[in-house]
C-alpha positions as CSV (number, residue, x, y, z in Angstrom):
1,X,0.0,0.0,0.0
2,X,0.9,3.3,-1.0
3,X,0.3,6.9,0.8
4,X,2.1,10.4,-0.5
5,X,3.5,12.4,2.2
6,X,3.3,15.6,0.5
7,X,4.3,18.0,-1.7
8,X,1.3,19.0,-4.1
9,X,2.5,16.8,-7.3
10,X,1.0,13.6,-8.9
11,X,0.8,10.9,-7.3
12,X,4.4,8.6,-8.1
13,X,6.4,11.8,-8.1
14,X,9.0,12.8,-5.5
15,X,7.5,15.6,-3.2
16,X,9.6,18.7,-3.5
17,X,7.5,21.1,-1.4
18,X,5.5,20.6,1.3
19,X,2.5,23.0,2.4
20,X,2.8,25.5,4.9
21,X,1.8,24.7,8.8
22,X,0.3,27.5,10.3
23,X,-0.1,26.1,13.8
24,X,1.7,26.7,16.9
25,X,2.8,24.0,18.3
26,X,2.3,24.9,22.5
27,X,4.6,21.7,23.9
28,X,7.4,23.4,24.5
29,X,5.9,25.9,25.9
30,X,4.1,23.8,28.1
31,X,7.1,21.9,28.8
32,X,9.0,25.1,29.8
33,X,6.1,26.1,32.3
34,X,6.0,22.7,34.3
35,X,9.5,23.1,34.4
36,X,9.4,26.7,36.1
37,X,6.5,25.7,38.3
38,X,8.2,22.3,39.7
39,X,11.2,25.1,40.3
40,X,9.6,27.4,41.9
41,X,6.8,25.4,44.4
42,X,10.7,23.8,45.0
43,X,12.7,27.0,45.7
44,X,10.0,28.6,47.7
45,X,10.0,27.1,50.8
46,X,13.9,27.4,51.4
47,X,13.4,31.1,50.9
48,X,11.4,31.6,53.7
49,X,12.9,32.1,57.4
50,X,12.3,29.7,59.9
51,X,14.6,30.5,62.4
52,X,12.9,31.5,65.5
53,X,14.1,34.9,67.6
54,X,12.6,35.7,70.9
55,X,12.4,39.0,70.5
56,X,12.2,41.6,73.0
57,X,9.9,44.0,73.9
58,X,9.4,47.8,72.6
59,X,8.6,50.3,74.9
60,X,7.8,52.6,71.5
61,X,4.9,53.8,70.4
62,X,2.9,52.6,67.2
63,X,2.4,55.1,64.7
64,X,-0.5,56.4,64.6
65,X,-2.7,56.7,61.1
66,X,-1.9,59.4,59.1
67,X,-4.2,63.0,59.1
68,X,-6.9,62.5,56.6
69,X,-5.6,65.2,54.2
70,X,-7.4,68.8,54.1
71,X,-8.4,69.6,50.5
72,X,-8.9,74.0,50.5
73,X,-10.2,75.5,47.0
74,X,-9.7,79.1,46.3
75,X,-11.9,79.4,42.9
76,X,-11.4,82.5,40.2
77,X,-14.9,84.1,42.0
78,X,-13.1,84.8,45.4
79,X,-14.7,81.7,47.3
80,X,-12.5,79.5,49.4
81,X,-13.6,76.4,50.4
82,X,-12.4,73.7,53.2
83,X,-13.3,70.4,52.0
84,X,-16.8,70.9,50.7
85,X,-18.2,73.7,52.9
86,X,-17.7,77.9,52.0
87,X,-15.7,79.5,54.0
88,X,-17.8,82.9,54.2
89,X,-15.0,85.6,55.2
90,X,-12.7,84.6,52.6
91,X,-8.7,83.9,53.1
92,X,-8.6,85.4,56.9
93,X,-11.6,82.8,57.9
94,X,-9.5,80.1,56.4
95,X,-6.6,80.8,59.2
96,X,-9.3,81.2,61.9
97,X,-11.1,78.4,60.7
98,X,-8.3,76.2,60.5
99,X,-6.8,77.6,63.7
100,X,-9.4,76.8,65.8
101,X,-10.5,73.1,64.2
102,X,-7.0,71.7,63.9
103,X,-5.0,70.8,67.5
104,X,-1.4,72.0,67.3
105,X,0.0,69.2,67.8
106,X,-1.6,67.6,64.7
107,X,-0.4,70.7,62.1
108,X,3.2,69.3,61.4
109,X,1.7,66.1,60.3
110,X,-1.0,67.3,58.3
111,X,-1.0,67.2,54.4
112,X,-3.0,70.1,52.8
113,X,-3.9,70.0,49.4
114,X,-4.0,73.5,47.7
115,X,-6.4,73.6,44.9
116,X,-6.7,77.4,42.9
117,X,-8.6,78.2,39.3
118,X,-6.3,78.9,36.8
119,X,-7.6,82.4,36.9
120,X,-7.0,83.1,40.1
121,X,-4.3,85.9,40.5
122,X,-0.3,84.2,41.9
123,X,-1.0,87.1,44.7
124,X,-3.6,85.4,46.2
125,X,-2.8,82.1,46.0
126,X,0.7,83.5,47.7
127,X,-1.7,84.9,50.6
128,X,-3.6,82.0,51.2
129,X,-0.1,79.8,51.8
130,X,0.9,82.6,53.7
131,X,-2.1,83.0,56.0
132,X,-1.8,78.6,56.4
133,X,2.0,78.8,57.1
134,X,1.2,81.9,59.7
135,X,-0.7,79.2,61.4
136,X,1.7,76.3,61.5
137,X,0.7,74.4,58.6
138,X,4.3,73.4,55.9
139,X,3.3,70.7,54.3
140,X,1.3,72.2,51.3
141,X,0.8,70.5,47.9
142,X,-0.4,72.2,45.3
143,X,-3.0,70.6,43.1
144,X,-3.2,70.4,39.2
145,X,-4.4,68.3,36.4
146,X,-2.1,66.3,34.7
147,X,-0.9,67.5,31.5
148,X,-1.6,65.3,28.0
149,X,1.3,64.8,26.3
150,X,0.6,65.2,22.6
């Protein structure tokens, strides 16, 4: 019995081409993988520590969680806002506001987020950093919108 095994000539005649195979053949890559996993569920365990410390015992204090951050608008109108809520006497109220809501002890450690209209005059957004640093607050980011680059 007779079969061809390719090559797209008569039957009888000695195949010189063969057609194209566009599959991918996964073994190996299969192969590879088992290999890696059988490494790795292997390596694993000696990477871990198991040598047991007694440790000793800290008389420090855990830090404690971090200041929800104060988000202050100052929009092109003249209204300043803590958070959400208008601040009705403008930039001076925002120092008496935040003078009287804030402990001390907390205004090192607080993050302020400084957010101003692009309309807004440099002068005033100057004052309002002012007014917060007159009342211990440094740590002032200012807040933009991230630029598309084209």
């Amino acid at each position: 019995m007779a079969m061809k095994v390719g090559g797209d000539g008569p039957p009888g005649k000695k195949a010189t081409s063969f057609s194209e195979n566009s599959e991918i053949n996964v073994t190996p890559f299969v192969d590879v993988m088992l290999v890696l996993l059988i490494i790795f569920m292997v390596a694993a365990p000696l990477a871990a520590v198991n040598v047991k410390v007694d440790m000793p015992k800290s008389n420090a204090n855990a830090d404690a969680k971090p200041n929800a951050p104060i988000y202050i608008s100052l929009q092109q109108s003249g209204y300043v806002y803590i958070g959400d809520n208008r601040v009705s006497g403008g930039i001076p109220e925002v120092g008496t506001r935040l003078d009287r809501d804030v402990p001390v002890a907390k205004r090192e450690t607080s993050r302020l987020y400084l957010r101003a209209d692009a309309g807004v005059p440099y002068k005033r957004v100057l004052e309002l950093m002012n007014t917060l640093r007159d009342i211990g607050f440094y740590k002032i980011s200012l807040v933009g919108l991230e630029a598309v680059n084209k």
